[in-house]
N, C-alpha and C positions, 0 to 999 in steps of 0.2 A: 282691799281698800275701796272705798265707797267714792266717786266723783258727785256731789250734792248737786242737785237740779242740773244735772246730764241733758235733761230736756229740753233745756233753755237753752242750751249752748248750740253752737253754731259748729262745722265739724274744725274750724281751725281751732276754737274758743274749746273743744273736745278734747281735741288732740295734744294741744297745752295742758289742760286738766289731768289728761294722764300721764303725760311726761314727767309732771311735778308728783305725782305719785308714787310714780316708777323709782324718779331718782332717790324721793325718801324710805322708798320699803328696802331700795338695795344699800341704804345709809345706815338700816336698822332704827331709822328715827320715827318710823310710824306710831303714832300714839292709838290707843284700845278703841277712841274711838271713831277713829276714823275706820276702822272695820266694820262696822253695826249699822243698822240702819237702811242698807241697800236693797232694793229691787231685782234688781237681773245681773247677773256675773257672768264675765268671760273670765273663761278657763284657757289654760295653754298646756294644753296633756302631752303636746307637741315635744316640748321643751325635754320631757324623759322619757323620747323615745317612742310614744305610743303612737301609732298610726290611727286608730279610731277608738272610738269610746261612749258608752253611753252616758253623760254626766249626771251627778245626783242635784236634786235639787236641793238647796239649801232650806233649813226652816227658815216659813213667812216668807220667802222673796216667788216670785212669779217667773223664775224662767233664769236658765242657764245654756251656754253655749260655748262647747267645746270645740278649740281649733283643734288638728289632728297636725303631727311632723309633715315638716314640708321636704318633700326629695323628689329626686326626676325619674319619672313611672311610663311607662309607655303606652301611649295616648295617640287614639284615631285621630288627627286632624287633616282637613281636606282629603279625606279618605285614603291619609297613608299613616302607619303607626310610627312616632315619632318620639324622641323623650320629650316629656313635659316635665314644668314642675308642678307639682300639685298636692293640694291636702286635702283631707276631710273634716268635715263639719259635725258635729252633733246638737241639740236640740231636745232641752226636756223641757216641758212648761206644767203648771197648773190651769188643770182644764176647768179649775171651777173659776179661772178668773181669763184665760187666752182660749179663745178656738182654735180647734187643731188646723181649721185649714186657714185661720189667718198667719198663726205660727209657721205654715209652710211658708207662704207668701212672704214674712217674715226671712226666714231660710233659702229662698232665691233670691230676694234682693241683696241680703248679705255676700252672695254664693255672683251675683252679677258685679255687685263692689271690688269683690277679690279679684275677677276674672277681667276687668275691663277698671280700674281704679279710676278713669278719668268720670265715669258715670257718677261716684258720688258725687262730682262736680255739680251734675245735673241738681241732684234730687238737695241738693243742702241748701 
């Protein structure tokens, strides 16, 4: 499902756009096209289990992002291994239209959102 001018939204005015998404795809009410059209896709590989993944990119759009399952893995923090919860991230783009080292840039600030949620605060 496509959220139309994403760009323009604000991240509450987001977050509503994909709610009302959500609730119609899991309605079966989604109309044809409201699929079509879109630029960059989140994936949730998560959701069947898959811990990482390299996602394809769909034709014409510019870039996909795959969350990986979230579960509690054991993680250095303040230099003692501790469980966390944590996922993985994937990242495919088209290089004739994103640089790879913006698309990183891209992938740590997403990766800083997840990790610290009050941050999108900052940057919206």
């Amino acid at each position: 499902m496509v959220a139309r001018d994403a760009h323009a939204l604000d991240l509450l005015e987001l977050a509503r756009a994909l709610g009302e998404l959500t609730t119609t795809a899991r309605e079966g009410r989604t109309a044809p096209e409201a699929m079509t059209g879109g630029s960059f896709t989140i994936t949730n590989i998560g959701s069947l289990g898959i811990e990482a993944g390299a996602p394809l990119l769909n034709p014409g759009q510019t870039g996909i992002l795959a969350l990986g399952s979230v579960a509690q893995r054991p993680w250095v923090h303040k230099g003692r291994v501790r469980p966390r919860w944590t996922t993985t991230l994937g990242l495919t783009v088209d290089h004739r239209v994103v640089d790879g080292a913006q698309a990183g840039r891209f992938l740590a600030d997403v990766a800083a959102v997840l990790e610290r949620p009050s941050q999108a605060v900052v940057w919206s």
